[in-house]
Backbone as a ProteinNet text record, in pm:
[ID]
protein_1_A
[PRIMARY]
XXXXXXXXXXXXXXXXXXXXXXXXXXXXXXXXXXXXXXXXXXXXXXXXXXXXXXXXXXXXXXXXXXXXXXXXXXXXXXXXXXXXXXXXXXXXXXXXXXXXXXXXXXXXXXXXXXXXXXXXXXXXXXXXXXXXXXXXXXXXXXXXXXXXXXXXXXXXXXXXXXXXXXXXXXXXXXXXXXXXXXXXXXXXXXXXXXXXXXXXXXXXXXXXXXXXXXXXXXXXXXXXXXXXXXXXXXXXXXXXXXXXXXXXXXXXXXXXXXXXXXXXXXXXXXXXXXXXXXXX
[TERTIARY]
83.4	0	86.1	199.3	291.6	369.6	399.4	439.9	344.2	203.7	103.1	115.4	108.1	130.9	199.2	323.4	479	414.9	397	352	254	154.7	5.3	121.4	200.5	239.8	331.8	425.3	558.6	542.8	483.8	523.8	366.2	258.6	123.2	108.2	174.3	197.1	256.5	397.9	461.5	405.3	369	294.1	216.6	77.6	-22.5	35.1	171	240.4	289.2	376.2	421.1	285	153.8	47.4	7.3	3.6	-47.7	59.7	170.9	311.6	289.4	275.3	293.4	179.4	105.6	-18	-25.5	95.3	158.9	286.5	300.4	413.2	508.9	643.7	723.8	799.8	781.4	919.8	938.3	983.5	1004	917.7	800.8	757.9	848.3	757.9	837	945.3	902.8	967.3	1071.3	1125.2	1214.4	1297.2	1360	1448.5	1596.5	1742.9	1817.3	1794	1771	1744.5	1843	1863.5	1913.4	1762.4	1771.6	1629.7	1648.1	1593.1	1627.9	1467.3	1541.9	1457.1	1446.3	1332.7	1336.7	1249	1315.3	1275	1262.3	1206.2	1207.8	1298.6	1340.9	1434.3	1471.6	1623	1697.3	1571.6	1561.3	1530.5	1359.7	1301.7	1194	1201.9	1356.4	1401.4	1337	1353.9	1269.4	1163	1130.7	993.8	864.3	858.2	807.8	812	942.1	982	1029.5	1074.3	1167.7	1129.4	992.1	941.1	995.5	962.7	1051.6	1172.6	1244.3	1416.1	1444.2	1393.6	1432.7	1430.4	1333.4	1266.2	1379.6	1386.7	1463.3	1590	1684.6	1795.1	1879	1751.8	1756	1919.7	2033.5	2115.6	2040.1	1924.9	1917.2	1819.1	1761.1	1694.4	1795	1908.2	2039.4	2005.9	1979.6	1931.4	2061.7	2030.7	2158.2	2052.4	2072.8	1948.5	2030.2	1998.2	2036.5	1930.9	1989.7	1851.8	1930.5	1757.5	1827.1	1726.2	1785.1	1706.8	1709.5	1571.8	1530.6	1626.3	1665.4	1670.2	1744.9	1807.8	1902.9	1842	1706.1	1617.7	1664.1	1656.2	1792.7	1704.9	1516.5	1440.5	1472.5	1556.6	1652.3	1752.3	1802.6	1970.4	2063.3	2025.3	2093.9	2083.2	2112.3	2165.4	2262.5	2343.2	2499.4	2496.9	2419.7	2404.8	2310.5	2189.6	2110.4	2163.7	2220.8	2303.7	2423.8	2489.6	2585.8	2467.1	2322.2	2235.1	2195	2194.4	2104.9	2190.5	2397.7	2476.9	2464.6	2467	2434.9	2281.8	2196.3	2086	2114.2	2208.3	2176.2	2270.4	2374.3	2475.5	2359.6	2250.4	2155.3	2103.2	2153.8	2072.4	2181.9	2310.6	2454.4	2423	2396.2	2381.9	2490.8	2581.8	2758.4	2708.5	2785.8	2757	2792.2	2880.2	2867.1	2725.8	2621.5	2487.3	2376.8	2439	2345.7	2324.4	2252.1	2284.2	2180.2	2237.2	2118.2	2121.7	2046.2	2051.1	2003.9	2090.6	2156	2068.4	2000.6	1929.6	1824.9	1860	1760.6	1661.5	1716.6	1605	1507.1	1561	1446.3	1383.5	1439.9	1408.6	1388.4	1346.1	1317.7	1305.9	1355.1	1248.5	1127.5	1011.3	942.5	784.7	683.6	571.7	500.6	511.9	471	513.4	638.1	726.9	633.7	609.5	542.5	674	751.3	800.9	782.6	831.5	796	808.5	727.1	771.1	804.6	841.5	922	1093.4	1059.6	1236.8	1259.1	1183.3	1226.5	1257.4	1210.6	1239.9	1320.5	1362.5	1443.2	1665.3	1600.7	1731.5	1713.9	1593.6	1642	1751.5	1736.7	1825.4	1948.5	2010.7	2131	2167.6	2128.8	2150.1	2230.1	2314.6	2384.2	2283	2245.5	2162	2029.7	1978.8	1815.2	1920.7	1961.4	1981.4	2006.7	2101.9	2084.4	2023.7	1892.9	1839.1	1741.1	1625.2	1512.5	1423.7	1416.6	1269.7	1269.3	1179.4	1208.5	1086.6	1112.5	1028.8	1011.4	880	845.8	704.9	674.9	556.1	446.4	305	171.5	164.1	27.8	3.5	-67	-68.4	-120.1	-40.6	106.9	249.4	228.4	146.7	172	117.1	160.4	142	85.2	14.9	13.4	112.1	237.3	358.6	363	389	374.4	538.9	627.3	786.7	702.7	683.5	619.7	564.5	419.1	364	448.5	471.3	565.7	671.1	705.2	826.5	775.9	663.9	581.5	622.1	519.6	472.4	552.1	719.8	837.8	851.9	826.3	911.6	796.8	634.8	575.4	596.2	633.3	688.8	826.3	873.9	1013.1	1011	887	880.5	822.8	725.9	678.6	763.6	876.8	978.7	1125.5	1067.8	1184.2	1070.3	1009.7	940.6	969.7	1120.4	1165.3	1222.9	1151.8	1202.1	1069.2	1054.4	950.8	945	787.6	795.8	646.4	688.1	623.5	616.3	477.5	438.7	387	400.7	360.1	228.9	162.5	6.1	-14.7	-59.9	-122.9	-245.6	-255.8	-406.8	-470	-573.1	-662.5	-590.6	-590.7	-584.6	-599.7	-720.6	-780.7	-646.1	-624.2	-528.3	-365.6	-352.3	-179.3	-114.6	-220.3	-150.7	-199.6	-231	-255.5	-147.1	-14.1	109.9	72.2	73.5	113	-20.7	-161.7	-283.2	-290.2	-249.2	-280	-253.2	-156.7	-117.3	-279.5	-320.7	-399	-533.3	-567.8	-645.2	-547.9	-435	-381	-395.7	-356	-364	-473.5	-550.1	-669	-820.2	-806.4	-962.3	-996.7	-851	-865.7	-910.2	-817.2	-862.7	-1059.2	-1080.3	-1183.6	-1301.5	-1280.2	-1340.1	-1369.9	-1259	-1248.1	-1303.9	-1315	-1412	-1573.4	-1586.6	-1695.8	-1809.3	-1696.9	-1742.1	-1800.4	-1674.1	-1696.3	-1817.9	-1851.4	-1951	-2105.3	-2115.1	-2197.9	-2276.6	-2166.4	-2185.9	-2239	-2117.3	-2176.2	-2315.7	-2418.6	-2496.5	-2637.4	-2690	-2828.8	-2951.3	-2878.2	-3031	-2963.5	-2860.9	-2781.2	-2878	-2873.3	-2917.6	-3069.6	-3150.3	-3286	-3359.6	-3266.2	-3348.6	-3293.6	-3238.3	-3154.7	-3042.2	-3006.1	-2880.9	-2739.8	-2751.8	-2591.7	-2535.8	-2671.5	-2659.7	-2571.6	-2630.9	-2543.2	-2412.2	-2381.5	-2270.8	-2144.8	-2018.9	-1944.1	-1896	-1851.7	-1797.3	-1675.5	-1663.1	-1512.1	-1441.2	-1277.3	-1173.7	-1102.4	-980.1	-902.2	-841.6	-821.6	-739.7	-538.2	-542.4	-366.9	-267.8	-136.7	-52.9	7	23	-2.8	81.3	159.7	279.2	277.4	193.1	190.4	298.8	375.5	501.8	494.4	513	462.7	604.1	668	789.9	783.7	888	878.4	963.7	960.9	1024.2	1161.7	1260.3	1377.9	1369.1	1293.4	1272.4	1299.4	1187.2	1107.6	1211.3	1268.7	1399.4	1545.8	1547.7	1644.1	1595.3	1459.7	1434.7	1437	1389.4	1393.4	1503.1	1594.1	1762.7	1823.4	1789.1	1774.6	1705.4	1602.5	1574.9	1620.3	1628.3	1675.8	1815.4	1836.8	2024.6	2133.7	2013.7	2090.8	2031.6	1904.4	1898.3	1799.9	1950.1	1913.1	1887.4	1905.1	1850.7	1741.6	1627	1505.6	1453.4	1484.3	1366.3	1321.9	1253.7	1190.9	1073.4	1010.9	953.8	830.4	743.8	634.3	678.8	813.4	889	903.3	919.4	875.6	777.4	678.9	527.5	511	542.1	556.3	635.8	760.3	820.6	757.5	675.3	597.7	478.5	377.6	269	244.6	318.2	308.7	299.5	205.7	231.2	303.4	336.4	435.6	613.6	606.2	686.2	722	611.2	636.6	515.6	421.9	344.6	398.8	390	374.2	325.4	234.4	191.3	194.2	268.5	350.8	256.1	209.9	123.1	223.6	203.2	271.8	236.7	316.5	246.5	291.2	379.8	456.7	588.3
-121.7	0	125.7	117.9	240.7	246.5	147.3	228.7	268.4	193.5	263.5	403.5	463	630.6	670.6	647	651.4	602.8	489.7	481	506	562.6	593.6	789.9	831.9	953.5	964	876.3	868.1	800	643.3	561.7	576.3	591.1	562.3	706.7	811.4	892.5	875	826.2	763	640.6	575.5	491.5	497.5	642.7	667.9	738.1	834.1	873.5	794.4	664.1	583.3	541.8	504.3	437.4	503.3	693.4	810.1	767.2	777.6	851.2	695.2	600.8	471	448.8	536.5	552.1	692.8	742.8	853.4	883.3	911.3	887	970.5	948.5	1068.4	1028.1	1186.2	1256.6	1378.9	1426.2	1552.8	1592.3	1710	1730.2	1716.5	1663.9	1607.2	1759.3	1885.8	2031.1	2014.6	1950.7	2005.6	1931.9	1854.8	1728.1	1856.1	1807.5	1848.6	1999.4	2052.2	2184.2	2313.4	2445.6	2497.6	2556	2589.1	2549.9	2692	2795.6	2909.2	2938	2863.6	2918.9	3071.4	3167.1	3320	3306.9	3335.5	3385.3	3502.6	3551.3	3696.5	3709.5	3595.2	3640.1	3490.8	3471.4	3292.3	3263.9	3163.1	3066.7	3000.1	3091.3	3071.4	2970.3	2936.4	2775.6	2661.8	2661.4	2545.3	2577.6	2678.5	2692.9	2625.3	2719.8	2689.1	2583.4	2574.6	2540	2406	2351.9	2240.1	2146.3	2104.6	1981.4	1950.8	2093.2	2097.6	2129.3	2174.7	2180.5	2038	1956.7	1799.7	1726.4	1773.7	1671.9	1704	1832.3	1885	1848.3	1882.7	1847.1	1711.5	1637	1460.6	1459.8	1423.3	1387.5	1358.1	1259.5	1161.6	1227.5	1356.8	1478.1	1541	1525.5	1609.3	1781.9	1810.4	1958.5	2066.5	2183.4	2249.5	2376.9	2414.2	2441	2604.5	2684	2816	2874.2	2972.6	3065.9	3172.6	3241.6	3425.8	3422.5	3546.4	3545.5	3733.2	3808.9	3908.8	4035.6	4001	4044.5	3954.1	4005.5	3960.6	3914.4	3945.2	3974.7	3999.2	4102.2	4222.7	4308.8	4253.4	4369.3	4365.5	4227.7	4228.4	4257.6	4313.6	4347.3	4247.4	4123.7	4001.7	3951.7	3996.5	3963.2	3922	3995.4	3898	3749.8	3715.7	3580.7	3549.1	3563	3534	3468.9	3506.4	3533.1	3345.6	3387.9	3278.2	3140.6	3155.2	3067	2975.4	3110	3045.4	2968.6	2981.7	2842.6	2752.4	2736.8	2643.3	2556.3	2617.6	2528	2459.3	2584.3	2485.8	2407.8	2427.5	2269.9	2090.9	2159.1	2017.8	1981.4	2031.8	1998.5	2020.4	2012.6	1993.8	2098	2222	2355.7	2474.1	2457.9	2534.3	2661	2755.4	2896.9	2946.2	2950.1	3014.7	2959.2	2936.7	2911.2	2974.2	3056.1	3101.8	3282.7	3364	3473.8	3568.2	3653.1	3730.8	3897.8	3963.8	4099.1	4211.6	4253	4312.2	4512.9	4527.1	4688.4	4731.7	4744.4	4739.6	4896	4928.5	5080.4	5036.6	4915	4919.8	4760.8	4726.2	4596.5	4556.6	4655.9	4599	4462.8	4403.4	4300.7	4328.7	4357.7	4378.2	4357.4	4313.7	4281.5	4433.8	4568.2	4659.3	4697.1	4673.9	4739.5	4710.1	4769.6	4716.9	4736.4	4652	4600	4644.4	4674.7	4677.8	4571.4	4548.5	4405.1	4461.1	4559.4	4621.8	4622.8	4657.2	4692	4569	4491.9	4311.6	4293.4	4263.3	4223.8	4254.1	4437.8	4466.6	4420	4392.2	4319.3	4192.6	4133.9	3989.9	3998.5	4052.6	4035.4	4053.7	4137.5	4152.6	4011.6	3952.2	3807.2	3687.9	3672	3530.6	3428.2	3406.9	3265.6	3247.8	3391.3	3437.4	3458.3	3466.1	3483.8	3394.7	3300.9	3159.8	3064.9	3063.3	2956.8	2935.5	2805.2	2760.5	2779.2	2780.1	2798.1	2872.9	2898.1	2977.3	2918.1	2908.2	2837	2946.4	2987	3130.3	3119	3246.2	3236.5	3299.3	3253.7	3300.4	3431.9	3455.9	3570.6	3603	3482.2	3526.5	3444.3	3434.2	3423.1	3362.2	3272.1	3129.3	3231.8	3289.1	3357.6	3450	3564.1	3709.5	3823.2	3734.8	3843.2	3955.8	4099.7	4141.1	4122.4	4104.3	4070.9	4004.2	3809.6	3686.5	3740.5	3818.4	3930.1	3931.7	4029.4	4163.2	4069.8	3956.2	3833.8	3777.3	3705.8	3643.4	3757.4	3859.3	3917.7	3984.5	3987.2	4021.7	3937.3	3802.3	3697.3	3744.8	3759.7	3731.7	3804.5	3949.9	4068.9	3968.2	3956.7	3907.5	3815.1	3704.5	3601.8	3658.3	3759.2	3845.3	3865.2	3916.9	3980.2	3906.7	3769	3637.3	3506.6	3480.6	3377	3242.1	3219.9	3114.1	3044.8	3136.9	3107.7	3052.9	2928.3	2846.6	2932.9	2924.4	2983.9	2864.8	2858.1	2760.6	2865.1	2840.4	2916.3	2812.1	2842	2771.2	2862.1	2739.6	2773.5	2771	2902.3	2901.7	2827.1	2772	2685.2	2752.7	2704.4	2769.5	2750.7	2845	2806.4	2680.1	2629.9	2486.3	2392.1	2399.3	2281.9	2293.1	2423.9	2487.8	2383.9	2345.5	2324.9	2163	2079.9	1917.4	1821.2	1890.5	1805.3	1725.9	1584.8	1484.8	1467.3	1490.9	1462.1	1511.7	1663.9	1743.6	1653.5	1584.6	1498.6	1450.6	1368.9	1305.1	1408.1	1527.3	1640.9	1718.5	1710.5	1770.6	1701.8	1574.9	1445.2	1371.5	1408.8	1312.1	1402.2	1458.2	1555.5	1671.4	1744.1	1904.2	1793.5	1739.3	1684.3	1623	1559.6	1487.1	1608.5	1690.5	1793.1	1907.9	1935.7	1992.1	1871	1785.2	1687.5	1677.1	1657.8	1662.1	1786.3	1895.1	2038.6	2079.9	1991.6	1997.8	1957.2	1799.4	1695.3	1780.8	1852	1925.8	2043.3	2087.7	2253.8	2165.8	2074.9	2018.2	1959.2	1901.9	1824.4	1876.3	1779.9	1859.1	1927.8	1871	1861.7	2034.8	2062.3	2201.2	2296.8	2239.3	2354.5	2346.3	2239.1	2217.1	2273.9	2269.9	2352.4	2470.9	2537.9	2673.4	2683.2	2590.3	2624.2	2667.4	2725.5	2733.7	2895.2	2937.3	3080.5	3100.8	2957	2973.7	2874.7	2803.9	2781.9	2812	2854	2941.1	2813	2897	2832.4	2749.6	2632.6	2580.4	2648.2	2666.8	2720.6	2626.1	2616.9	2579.5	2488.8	2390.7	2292.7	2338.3	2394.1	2448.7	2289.4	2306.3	2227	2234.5	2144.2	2119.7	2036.5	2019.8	1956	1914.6	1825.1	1790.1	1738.1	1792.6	1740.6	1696.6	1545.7	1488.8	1437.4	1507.7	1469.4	1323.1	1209.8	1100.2	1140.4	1051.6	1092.2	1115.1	1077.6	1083.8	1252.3	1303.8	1459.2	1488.6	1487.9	1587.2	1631.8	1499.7	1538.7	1579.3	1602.9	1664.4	1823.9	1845.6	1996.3	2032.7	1939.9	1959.1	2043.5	1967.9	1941.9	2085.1	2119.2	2239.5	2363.3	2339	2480.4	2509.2	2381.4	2386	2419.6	2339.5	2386.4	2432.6	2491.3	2586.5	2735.5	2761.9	2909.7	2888.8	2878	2907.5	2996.2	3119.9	3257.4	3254.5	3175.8	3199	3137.1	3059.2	2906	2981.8	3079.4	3124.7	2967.9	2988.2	2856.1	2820.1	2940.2	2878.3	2862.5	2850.1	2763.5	2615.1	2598.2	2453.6	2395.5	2481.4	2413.3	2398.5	2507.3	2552	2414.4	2364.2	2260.6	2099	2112	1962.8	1949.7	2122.4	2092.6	2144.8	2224.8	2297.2	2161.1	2169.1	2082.5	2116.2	2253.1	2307.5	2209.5	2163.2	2106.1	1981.4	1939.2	1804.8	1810.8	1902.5	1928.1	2008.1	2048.6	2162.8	2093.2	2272.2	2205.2	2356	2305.4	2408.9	2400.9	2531.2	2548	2655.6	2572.5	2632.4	2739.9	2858.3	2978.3	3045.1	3000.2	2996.1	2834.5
0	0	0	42	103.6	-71.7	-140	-260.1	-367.7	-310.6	-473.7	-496.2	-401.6	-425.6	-500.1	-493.4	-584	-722	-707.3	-846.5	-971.3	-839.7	-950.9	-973.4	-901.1	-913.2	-1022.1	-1050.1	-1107.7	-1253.4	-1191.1	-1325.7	-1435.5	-1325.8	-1422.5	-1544.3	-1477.4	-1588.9	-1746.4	-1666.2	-1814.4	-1878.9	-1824	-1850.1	-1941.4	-1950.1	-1995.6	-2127.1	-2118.1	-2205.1	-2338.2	-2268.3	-2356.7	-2481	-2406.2	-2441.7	-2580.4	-2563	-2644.3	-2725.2	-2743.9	-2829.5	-2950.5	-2872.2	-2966.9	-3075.2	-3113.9	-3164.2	-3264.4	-3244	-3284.5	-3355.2	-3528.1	-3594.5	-3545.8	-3548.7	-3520.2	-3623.4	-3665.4	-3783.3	-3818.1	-3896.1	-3925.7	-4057.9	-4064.2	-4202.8	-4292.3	-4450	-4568	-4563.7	-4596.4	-4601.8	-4505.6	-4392	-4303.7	-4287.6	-4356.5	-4346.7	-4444.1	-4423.8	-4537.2	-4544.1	-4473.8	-4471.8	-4401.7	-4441.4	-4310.9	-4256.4	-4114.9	-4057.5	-3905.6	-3895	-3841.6	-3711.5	-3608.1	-3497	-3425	-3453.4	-3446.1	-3311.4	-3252.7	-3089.6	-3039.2	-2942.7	-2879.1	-2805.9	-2710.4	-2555.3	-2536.8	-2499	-2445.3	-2400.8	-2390	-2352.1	-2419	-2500.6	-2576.6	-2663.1	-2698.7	-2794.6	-2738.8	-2567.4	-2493	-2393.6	-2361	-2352.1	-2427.9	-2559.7	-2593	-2762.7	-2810.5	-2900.2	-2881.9	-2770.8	-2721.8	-2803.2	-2838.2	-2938.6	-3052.7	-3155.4	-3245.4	-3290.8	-3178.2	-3162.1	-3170.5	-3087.8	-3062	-3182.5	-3244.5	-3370.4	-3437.8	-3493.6	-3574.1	-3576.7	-3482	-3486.7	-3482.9	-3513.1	-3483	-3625.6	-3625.1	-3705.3	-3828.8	-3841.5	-3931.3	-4032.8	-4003.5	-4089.2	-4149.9	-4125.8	-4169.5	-4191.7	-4115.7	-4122.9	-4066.2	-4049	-4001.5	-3935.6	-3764.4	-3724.8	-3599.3	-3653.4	-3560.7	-3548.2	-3404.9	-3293.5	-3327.8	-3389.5	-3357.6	-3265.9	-3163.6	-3051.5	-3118.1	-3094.3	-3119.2	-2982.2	-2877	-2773.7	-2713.7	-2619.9	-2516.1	-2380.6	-2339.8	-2238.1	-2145.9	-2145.3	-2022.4	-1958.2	-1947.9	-1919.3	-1694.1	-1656.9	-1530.6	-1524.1	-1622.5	-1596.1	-1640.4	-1705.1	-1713.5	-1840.7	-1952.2	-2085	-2081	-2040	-2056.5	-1983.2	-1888.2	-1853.5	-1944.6	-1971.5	-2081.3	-2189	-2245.7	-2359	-2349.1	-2207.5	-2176.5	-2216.4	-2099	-2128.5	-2222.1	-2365.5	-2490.6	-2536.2	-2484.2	-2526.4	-2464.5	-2366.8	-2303.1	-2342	-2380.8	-2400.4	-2557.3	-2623.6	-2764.5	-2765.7	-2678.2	-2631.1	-2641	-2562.7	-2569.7	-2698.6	-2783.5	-2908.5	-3019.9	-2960	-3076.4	-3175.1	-3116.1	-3229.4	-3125.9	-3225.1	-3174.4	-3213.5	-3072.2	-3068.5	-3201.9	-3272.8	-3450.3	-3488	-3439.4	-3504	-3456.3	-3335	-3234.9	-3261.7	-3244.5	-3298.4	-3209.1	-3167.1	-3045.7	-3107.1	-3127.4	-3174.1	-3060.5	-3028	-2888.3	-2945.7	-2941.3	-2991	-2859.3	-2772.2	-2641.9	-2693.5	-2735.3	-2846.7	-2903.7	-2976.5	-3097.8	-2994.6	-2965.8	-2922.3	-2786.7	-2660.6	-2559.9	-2508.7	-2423.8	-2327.8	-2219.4	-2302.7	-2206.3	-2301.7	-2138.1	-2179.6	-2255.2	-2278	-2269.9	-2411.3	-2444.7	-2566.7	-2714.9	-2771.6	-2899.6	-3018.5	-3053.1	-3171	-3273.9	-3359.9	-3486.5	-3591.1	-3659.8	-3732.2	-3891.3	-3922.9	-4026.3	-3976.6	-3909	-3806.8	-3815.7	-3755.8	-3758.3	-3885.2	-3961.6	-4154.3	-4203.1	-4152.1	-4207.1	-4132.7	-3999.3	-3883.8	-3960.8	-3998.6	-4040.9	-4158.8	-4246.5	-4369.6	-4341.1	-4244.6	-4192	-4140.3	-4103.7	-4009.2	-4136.3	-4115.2	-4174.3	-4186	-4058.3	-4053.5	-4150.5	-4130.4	-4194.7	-4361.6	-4396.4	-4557	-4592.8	-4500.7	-4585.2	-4541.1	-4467.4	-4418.6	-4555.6	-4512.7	-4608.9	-4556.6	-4417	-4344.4	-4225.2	-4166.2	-4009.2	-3939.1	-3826.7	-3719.3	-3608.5	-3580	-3491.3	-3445.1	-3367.3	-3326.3	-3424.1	-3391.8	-3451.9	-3405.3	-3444.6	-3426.6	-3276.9	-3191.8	-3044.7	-2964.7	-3027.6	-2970	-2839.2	-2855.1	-2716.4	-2630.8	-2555.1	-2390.6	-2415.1	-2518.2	-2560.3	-2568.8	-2542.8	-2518.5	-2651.7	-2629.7	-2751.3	-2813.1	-2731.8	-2833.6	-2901.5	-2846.9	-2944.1	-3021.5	-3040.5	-3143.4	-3234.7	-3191.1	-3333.8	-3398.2	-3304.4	-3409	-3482	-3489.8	-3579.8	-3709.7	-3675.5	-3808.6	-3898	-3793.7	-3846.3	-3918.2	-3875.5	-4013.4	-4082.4	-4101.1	-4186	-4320.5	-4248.5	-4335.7	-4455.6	-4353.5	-4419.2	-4545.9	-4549.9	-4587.5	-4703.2	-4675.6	-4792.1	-4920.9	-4881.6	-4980.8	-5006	-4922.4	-5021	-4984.9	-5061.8	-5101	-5144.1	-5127.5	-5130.6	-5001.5	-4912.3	-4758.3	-4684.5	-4639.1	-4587.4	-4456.7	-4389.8	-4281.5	-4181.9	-4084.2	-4000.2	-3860	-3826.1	-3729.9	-3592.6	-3463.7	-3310.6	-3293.9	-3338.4	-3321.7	-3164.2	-3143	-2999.8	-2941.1	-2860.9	-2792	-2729.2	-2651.1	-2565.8	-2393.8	-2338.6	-2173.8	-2121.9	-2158	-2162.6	-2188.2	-2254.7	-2376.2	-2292.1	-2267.7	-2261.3	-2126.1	-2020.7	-1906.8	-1899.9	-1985.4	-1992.4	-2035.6	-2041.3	-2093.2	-2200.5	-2200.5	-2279.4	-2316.9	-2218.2	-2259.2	-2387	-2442.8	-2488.2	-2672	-2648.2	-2760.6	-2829.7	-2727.6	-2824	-2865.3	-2814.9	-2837.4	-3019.6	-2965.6	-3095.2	-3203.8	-3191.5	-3350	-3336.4	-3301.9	-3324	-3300.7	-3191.4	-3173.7	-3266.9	-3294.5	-3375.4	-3505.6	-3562.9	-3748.5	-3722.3	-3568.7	-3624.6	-3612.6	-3553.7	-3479.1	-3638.6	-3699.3	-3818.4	-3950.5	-3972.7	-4008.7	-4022.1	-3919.1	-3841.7	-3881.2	-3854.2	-3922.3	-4030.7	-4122.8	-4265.6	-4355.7	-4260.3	-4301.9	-4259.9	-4113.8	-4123.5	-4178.3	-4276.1	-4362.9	-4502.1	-4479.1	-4652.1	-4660.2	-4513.2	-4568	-4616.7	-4662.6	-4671.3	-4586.7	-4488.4	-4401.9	-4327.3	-4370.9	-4292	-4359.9	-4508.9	-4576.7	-4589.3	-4568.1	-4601.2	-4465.8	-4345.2	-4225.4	-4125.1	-4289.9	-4313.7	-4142.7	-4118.3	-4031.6	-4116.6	-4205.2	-4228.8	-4179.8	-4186.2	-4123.1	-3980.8	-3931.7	-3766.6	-3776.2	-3926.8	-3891.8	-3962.3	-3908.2	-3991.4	-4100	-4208.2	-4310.4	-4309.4	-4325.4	-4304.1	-4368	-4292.4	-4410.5	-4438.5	-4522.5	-4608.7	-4490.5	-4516.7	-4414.4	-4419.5	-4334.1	-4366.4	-4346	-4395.6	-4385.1	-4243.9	-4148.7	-4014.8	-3999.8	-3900.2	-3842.5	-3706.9	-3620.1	-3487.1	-3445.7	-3322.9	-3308.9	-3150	-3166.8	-2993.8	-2927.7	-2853.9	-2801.8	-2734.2	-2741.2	-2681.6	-2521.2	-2424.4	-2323	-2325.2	-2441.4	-2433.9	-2446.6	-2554.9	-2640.4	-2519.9	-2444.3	-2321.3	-2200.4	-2207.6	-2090.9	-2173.8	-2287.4	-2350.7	-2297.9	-2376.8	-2309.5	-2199	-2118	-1960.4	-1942.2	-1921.7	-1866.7	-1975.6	-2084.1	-2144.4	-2057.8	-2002.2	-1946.4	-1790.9	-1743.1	-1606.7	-1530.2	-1617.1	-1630.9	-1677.8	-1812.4	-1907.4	-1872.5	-1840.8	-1789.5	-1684.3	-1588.4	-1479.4	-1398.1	-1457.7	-1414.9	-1402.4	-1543.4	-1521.5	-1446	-1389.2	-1350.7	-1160	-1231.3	-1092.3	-1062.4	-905.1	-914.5	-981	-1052.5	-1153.9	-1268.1	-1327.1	-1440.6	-1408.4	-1242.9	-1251.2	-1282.4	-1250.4	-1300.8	-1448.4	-1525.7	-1645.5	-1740	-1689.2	-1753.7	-1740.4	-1579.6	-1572.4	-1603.9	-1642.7	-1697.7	-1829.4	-1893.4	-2020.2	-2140.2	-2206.4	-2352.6	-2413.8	-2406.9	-2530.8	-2452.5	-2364.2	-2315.3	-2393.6	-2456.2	-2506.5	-2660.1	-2656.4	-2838.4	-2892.5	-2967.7	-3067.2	-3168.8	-3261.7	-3357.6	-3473.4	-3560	-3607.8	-3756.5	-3788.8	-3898.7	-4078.2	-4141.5	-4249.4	-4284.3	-4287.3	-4363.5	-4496.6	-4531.9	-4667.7	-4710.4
[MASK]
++++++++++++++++++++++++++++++++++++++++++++++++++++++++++++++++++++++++++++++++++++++++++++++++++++++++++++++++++++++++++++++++++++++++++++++++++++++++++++++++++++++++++++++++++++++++++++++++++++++++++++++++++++++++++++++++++++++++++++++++++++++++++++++++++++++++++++++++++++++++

């Protein structure tokens, strides 16, 4: 009786984990294999926050990809960029991406760390082209347009690449679709809600607009129109991923890990989903 506890706490989790993931393909979209492949962040440590899934995937050797962080900011809105900074090597140490790959754009003018600062996402487009990494990459991996948390940096980075992507069109761009509150804090549950509930859920939708009986007892008025099914990338970290990122945010920036980053790393999905939506 004295160890069930331990175990309905410890192992029945992974347990329930292993169960989801094995039911679940892992690879890298056909687009991201052989690639150079450019993670655009606001501030260190946003690579494993909220990115850690597809850092892991990505940098798997056997995608043969070649994978660097510009970080928008130093996040110095504490005084601590220059450790920041030390940080974002240290984390991409966990993922065999050498500081010549790493690239932080240091403009505390144009580029604050702070929840308040509004960005410009012209200024961004136009800092991207300066960047080594951004001129010769194939794709960029960044935030949507309601940037995971509402942060307005996350904001204004998105729409910086979007600008950007605008005016070189041969540059793939993949966006971290934000969830609902609901969804953000269910870890591994969140897996089988991502690959299996959103498609049947968006299905489901479809079959209802199209049928007859929608239109013969005039409901279409109340129901919105399906859109275009976008190209979609669910990325479900296995436990090896998850504790690569872990051990990435914990012990690589350790400045941040005030104590609701612990919660943040054992309940966040973005800890172990992402689900990265194509936008060019």
């Amino acid at each position: 009786m004295n160890l069930l506890l331990p175990i309905l706490v410890f192992a029945l989790p992974r347990f329930i984990w292993s169960i989801i993931t094995r039911t679940i393909p892992y690879g890298a979209p056909f687009d991201l294999t052989n690639k150079n492949i450019t993670f655009l962040i606001s501030h260190p440590d946003d690579e494993v926050m909220f990115f850690g899934p597809s850092l892991a995937l990505l940098t798997i050797p056997e995608f043969n990809n070649t994978v660097s962080i510009v970080s928008l900011s130093s996040g110095n809105s504490e005084g601590l960029g220059a450790t920041r900074k030390i940080e974002l090597a240290r984390s991409a140490w966990y993922f065999a991406i050498p500081p010549s790959r790493l690239f932080v754009v240091e403009n505390e003018e144009d580029f604050p760390d702070s929840m308040e600062a509004a960005w410009d996402p012209k200024l961004i487009s136009d800092v991207l082209g300066d960047i080594p990494a951004i001129s010769n990459t194939d794709a960029i991996v960044t935030f949507d347009s309601q940037g995971v948390s509402a942060h307005t940096n996350h904001i204004a980075t998105g729409k910086g690449a979007s600008l950007y992507v605008q005016e070189h069109s041969d540059v793939g761009l993949w966006k971290l679709e934000t969830v609902s509150i609901y969804r953000k804090y269910l870890m591994f549950f969140d897996a089988f809600i991502s690959y299996y509930a959103v498609p049947w859920v968006r299905k489901v939708h479809e079959q209802i607009y199209d049928s007859e009986w929608a239109a013969k007892y005039d409901l279409l008025k109340h129901i919105p129109e399906p859109t275009a099914e976008p190209v979609r990338a669910s990325i479900i970290s296995r436990q090896v991923q998850f504790t690569q990122a872990k051990s990435a945010m914990i012990k690589a920036h350790e400045s941040q890990m005030k104590w609701y980053r612990h919660g943040w790393v054992i309940f966040s999905r973005y800890m172990i989903v992402n689900d990265l939506i194509k936008e060019n």
